[in-house]
C-alpha positions as CSV (number, residue, x, y, z in Angstrom):
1,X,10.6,29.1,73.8
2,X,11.1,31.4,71.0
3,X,12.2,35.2,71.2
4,X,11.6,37.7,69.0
5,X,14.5,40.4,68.9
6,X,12.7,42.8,71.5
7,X,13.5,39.6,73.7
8,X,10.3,39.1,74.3
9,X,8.4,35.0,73.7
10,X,5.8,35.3,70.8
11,X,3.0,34.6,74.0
12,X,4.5,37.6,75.8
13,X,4.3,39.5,72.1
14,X,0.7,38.2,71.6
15,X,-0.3,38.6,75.1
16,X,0.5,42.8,74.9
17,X,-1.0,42.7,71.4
18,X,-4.7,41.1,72.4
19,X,-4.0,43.7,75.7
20,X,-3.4,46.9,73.6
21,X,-6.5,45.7,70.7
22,X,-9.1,45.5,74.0
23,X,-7.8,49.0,75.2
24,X,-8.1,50.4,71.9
25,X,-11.8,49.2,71.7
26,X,-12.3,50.3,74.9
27,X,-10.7,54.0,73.7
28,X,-11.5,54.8,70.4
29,X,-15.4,53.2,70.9
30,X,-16.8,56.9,71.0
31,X,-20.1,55.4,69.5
32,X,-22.3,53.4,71.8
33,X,-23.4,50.3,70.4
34,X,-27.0,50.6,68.7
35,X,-29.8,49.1,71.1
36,X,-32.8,49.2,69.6
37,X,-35.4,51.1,71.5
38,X,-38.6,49.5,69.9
39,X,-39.5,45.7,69.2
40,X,-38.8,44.9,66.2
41,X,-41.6,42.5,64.0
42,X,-40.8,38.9,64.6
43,X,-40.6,38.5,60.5
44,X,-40.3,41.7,58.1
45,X,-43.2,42.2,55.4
46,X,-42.6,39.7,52.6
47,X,-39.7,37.2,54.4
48,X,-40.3,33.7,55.4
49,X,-37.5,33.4,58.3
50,X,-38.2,35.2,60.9
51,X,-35.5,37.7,62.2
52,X,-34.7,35.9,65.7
53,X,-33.2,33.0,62.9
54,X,-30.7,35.1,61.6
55,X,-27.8,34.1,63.4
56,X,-23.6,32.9,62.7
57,X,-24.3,29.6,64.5
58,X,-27.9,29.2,62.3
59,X,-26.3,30.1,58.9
60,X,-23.3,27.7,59.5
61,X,-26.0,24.6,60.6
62,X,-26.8,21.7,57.8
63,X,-30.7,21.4,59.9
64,X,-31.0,25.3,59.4
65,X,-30.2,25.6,55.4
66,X,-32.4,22.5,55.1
67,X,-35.1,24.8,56.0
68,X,-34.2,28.3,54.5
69,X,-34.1,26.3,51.2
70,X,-37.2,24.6,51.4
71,X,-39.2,27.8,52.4
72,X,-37.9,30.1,50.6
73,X,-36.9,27.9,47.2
74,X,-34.2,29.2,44.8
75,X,-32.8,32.3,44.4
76,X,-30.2,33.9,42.9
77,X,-28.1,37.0,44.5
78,X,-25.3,39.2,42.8
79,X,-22.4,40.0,44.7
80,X,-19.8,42.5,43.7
81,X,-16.2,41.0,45.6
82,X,-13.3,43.5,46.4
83,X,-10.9,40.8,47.9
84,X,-6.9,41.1,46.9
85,X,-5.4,38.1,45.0
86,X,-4.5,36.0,48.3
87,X,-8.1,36.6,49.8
88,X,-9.9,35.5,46.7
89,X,-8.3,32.1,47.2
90,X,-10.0,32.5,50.8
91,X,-13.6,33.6,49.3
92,X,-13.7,31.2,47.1
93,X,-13.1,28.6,49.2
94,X,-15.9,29.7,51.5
95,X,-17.9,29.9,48.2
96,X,-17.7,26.4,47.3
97,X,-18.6,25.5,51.1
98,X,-21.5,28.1,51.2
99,X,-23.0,26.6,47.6
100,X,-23.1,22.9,48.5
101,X,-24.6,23.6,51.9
102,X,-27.1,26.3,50.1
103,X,-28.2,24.6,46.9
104,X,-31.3,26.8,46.5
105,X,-28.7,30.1,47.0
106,X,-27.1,30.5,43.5
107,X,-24.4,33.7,43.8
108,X,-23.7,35.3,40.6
109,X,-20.1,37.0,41.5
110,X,-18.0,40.2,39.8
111,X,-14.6,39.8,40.8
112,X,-12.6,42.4,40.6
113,X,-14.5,45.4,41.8
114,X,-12.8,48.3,43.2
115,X,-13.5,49.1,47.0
116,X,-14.9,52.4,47.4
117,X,-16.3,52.4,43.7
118,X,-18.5,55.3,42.2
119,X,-19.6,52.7,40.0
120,X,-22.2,51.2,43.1
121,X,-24.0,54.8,43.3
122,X,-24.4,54.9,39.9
123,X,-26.0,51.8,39.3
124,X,-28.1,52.2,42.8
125,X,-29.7,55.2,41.1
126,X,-30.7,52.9,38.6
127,X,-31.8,50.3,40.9
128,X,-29.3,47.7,39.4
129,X,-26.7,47.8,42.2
130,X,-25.7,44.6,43.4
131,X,-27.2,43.0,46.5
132,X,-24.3,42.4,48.2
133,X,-20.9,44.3,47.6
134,X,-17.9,44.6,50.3
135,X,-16.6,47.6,50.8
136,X,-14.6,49.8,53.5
137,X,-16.4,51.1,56.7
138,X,-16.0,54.7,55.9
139,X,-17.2,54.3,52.4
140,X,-20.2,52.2,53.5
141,X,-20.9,55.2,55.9
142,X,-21.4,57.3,53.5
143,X,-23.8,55.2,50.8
144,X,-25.9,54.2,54.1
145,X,-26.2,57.5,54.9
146,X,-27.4,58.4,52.0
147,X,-30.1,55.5,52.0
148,X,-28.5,52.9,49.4
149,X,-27.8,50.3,52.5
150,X,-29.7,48.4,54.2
151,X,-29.9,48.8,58.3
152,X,-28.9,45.6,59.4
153,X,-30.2,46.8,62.9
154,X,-33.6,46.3,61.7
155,X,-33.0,42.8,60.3
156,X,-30.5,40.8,62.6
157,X,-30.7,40.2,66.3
158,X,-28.4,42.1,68.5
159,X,-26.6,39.3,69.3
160,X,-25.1,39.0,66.3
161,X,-22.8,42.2,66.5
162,X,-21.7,41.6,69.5
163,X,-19.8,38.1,67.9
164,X,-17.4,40.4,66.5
165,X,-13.9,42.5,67.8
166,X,-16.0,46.0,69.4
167,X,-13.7,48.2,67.1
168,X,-14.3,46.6,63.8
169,X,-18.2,45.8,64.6
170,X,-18.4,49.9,65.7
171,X,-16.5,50.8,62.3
172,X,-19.9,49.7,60.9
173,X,-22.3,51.6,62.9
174,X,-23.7,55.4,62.3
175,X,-25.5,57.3,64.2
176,X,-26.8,60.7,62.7
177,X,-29.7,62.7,62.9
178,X,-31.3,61.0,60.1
179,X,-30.1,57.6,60.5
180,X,-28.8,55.2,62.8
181,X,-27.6,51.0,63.6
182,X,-25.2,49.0,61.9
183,X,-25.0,48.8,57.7
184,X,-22.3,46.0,57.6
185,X,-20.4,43.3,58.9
186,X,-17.2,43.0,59.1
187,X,-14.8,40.0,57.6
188,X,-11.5,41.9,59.2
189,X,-9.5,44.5,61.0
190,X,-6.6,46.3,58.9
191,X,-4.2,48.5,59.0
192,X,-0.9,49.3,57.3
193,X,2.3,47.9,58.7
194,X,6.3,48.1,57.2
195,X,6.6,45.6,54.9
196,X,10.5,44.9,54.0
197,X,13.0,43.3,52.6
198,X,15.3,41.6,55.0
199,X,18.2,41.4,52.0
200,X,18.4,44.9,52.3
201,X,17.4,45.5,55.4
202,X,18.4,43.1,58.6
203,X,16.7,44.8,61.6
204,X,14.1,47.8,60.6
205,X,14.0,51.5,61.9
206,X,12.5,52.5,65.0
207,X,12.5,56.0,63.8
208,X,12.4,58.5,61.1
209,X,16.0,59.7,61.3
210,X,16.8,55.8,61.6
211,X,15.0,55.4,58.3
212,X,16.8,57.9,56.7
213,X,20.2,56.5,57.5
214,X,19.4,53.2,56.7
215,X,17.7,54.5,53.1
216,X,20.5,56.3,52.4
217,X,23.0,53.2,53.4
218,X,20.6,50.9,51.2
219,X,20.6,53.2,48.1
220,X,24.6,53.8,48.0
221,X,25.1,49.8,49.1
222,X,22.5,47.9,46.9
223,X,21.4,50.7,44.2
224,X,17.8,50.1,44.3
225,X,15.1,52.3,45.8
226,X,14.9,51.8,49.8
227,X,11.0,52.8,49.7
228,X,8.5,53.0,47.0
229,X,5.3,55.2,48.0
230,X,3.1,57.4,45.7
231,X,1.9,60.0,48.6
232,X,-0.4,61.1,46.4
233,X,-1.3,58.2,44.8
234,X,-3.2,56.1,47.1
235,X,-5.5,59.3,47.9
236,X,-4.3,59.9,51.7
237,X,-5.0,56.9,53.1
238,X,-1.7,55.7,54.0
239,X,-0.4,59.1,54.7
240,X,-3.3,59.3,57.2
241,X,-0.5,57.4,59.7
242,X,2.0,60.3,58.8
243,X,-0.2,63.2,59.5
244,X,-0.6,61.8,62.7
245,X,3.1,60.8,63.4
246,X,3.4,64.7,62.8
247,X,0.5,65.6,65.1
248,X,-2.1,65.8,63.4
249,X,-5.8,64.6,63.2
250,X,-8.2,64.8,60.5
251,X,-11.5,65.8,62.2
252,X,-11.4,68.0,65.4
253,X,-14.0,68.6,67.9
254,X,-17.5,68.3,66.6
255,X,-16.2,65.8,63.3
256,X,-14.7,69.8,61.5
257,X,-11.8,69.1,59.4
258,X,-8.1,69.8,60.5
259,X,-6.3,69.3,57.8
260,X,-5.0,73.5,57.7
261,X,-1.6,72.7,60.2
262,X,1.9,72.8,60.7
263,X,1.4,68.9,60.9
264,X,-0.2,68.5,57.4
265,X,2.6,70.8,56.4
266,X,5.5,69.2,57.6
267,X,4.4,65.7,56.8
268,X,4.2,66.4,53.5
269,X,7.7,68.5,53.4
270,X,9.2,65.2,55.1
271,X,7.5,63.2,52.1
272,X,8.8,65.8,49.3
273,X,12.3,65.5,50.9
274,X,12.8,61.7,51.1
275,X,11.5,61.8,47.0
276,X,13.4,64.6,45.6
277,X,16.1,66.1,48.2
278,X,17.5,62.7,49.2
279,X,16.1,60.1,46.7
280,X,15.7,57.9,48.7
281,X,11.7,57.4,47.6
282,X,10.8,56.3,44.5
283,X,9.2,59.3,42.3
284,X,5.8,59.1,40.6
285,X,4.4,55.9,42.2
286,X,0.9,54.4,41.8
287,X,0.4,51.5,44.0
288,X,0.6,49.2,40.9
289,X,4.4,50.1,40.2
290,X,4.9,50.0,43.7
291,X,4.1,46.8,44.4
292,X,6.2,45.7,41.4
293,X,9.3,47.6,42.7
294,X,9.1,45.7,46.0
295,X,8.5,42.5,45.0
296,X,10.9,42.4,42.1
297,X,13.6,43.8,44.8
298,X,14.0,46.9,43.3
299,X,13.1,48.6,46.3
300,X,13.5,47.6,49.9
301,X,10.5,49.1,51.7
302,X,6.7,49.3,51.3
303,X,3.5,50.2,53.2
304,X,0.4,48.2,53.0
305,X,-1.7,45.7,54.7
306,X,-2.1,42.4,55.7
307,X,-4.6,41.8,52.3
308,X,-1.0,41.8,50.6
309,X,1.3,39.7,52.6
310,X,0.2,36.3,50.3
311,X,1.9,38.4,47.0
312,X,4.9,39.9,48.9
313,X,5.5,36.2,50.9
314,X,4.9,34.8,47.3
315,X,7.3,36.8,45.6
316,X,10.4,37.0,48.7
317,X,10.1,34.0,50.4
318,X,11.3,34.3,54.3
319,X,13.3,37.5,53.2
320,X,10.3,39.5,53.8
321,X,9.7,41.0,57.3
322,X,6.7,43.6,58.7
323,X,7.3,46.0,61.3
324,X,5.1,48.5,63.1
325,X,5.7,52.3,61.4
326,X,9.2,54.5,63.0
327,X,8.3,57.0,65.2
328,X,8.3,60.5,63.3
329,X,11.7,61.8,65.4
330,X,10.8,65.3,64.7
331,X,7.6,64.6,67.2
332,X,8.1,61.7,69.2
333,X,4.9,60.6,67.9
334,X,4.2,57.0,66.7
335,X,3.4,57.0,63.0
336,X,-0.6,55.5,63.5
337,X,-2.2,54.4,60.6
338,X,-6.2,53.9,60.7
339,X,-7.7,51.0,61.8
340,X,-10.5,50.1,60.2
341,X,-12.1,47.1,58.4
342,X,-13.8,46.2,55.4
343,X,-17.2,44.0,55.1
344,X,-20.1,43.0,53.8
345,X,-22.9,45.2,53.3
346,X,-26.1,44.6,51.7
347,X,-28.0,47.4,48.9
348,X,-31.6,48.5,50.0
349,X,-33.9,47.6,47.6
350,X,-34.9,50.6,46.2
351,X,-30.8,50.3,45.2
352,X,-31.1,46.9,43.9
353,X,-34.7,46.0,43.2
354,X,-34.1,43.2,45.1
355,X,-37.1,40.8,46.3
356,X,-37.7,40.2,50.0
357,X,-36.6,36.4,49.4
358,X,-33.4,38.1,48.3
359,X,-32.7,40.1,50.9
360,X,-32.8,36.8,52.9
361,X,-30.6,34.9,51.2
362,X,-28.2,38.0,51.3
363,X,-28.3,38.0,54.9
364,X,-27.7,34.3,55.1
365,X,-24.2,35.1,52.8
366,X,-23.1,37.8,54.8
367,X,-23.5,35.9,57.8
368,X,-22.0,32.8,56.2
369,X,-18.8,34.9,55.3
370,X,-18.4,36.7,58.1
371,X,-18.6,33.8,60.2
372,X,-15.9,31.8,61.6
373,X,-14.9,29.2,59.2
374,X,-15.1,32.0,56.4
375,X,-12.5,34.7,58.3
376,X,-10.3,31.6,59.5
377,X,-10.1,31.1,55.5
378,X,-9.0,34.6,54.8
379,X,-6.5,34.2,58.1
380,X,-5.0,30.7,56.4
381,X,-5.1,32.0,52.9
382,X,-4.0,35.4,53.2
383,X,-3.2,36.2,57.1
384,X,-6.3,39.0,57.2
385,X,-6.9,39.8,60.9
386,X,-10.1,38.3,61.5
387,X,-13.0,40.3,62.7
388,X,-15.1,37.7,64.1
389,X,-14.3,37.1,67.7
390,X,-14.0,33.5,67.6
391,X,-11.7,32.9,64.3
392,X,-9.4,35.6,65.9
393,X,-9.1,33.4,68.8
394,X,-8.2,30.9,66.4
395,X,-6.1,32.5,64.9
396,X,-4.0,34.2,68.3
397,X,-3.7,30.2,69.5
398,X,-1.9,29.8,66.0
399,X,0.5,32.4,66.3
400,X,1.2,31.6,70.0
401,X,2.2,28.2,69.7
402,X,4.1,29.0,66.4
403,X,1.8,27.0,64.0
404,X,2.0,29.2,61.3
405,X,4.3,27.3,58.2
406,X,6.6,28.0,57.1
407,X,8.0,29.2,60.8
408,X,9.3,32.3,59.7
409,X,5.2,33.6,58.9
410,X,4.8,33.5,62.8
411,X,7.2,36.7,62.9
412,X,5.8,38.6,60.3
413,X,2.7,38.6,62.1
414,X,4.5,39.1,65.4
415,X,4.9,42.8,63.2
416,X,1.8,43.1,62.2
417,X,-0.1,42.6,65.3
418,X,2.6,44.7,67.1
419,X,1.8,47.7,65.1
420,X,-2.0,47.4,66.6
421,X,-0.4,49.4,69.7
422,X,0.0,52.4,67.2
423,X,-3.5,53.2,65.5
424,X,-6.2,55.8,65.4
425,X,-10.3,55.0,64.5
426,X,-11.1,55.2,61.2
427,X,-13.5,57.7,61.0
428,X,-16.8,56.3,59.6
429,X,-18.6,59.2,59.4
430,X,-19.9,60.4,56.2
431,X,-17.8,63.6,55.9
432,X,-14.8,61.1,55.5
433,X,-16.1,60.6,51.9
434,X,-14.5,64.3,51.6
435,X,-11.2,63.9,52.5
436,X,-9.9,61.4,49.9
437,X,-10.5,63.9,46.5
438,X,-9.3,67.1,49.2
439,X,-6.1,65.4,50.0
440,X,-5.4,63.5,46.3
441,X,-6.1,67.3,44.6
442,X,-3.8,69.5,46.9
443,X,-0.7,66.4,47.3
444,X,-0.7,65.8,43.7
445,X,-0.3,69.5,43.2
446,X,2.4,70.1,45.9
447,X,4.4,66.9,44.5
448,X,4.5,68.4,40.9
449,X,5.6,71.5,42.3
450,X,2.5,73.4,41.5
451,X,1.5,74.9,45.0
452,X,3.6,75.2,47.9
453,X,2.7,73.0,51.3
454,X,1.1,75.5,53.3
455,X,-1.3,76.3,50.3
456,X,-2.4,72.1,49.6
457,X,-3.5,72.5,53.3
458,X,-5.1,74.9,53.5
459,X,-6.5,73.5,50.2
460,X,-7.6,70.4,51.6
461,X,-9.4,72.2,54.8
462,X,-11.2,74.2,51.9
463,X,-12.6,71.5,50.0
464,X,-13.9,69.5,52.6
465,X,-15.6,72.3,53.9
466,X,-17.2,73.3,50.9
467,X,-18.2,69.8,50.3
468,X,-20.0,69.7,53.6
469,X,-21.8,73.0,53.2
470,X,-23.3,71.8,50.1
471,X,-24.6,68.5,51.5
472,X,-26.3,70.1,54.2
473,X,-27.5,72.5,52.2
């Protein structure tokens, strides 16, 4: 039986990990699952399927496309497609599948989108926005909020988001005043781990002042950069784990922003420090240059998610390792990055002028790629941790019995899965929209030496509540 070097057999590793992802469900579910309190019509005005049809085990059955194609004919659906590298190999593997068991479905596909894009609201305002786009929960939140989404409540049977992990399924519903159900669904759970470079670096840090030491050892021994992270950079969603290894949260009691405290403060003094007072973080990072830095061994440590692992295996081989983030010493706290997920979402059709026979096929491709066979692609391609209940089962039989080739993958996930004890919800509501431009504004300003800590958080606080005043006002 293999040990990992906790001492600990990867089915005892796997075994906490599918233990600690139920209880985090369990805990961080604070929305109750959408039940909807009125029949819904058996077949919306203009479809030709009727809603109770509009399952994962349908959309995946030869008897069932058979049908769809013959009643509702050919159509063609655009899809902007926000996968990494490594998961396009994935998506467009469940493409090809998806085409030749839909021939009447043609997909029309823009690769290379940006997740999150303004570029989707623009073009909904127009009524040109794509049918079908994948984008991040908390992102999604916000555009269905605003009405540019469609409620998938109103057009799938309950069932179907219950064949999906609770958290990531959940990361996808809203409940406001003004709206509520579910607006996506979900084709993985992430997070960001430790990626790092096992030349440099034989057994990683449990904690900050462990990082330090073993930075500063790395820079003196080797003479390359021991971590490479633009805080500002990546617009505070990575440094969303650090703000909470320092205490902090970003939304309090009644979703107000917290970003005015000592934790924001000292997270981001820890940050400035390892840059400039000991060097021991690369300066003036985007997450372009720091991906090159790492994978061209020029630096020995990054932070990013399991949509990467394909490039960083691809470029070191079995000297690449992933460990869950140090605990911040000066706390005791775990470093807890969000845990969220990305997925598919589908554009109203005041957005994207899109027919009823449209907004079928759509469903049928969201529920084709977030079905099993398509997330166990993006798990054998590209290691994403599958959202779909069934392909993450899959995939935990893999890693338990060691399938995973070449061997030394199995302990890299054994990392990544192990940091899955250490996360907090990703906040899907729509004042989360806020926090991206408040924290990128005041960090980029503290980093070139413009304002002093104290003032970028009390910064941030002030944006984000000025940007909610207005949009209730």
């Amino acid at each position: 039986m293999r040990m990992n070097r906790l001492g600990l057999s990867t089915g005892a590793i796997i075994g906490i990990v599918v233990a600690v992802i139920v209880i985090i469900a369990a805990v961080v579910a604070v929305v109750t699952l959408y039940k909807p309190s009125a029949p819904k019509p058996a077949t919306p005005p203009g479809f030709v399927i009727p809603i109770s049809e509009f399952t994962p085990q349908n959309v995946y059955s030869s008897s069932f496309a058979q049908t769809f194609c013959s009643k509702v004919g050919n159509v063609t659906i655009t899809v902007w497609d926000t996968y990494s590298p490594s998961e396009n190999e994935a998506f467009n593997a469940s493409l090809a599948s998806f085409e030749q068991l839909y021939p009447c479905i043609h997909v029309e596909v823009t690769y290379g989108v940006g997740i999150a894009t303004s570029n989707f609201i623009s073009a909904a305002k127009a009524g040109q926005a794509p049918i079908v786009y994948r984008d991040t929960s908390d992102d999604a939140g916000k555009l269905f909020a605003a009405g540019l989404l469609l409620n998938l409540s109103e057009y799938l049977p309950p069932s179907v988001f219950e064949q999906y992990i609770p958290t990531a399924a959940q990361n996808f519903y809203l409940n406001t005043s003004s709206v509520h159900g579910y607006y996506g669904l979900p084709d993985n759970i992430n997070y960001i781990v430790m990626f790092y470079n096992k030349q440099y670096i034989t057994s990683p840090p449990n904690t900050t002042d462990q990082l330090i030491n073993m930075c500063l050892q790395v820079n003196s021994t080797y003479h390359v950069w021991c971590i490479a992270y633009g805080v500002s950079s990546e617009w505070g969603y990575r440094f969303a784990a650090w703000f909470a290894g320092f205490g902090g949260q970003i939304f309090g009691p009644n979703n107000m922003p917290e970003l005015n405290s000592s934790a924001m403060v000292n997270a981001l003094e820890f940050w400035y420090n390892l840059t400039y007072g000991l060097h021991i973080n690369a300066p003036d990072m985007n997450p372009s240059l720091e991906g090159q830095l790492f994978t061209s061994g020029q630096a020995a440590i990054i932070f990013d998610g399991p949509w990467d692992l394909g490039t960083y295996f691809k470029a070191l081989g079995c000297n690449l390792g992933a460990a869950p983030l140090p605990v911040v010493s000066q706390t005791g706290l775990h470093a807890s990055p969000l845990i969220g997920s990305t997925g598919w979402v589908i554009a109203s059709p005041q957005a994207s002028s899109a027919t009823p026979q449209q907004i079928e096929a759509a469903l049928v491709f969201i529920l084709y790629m977030t079905g099993p066979q398509a997330e166990l692609n993006l798990w054998s391609y590209a290691h994403d941790i599958s959202a779909n209940v069934q392909a993450y089962n899959t995939a935990i039989s893999q890693l338990k019995a060691g399938q995973l080739t070449p061997a030394c993958l199995n302990d890299i996930m054994e990392g990544i899965f192990a940091q899955a004890q250490y996360g907090q919800k990703f906040p899907n509501i729509p004042a989360m929209a806020y926090y991206w431009p408040a924290f990128h504004q005041y960090a980029t300003a503290y980093f070139a030496n413009q304002t002093t800590a104290q003032a970028a958080a009390q910064g941030m606080e002030q944006y984000m509540l000025q940007q909610m005043a207005q949009s209730s006002g």
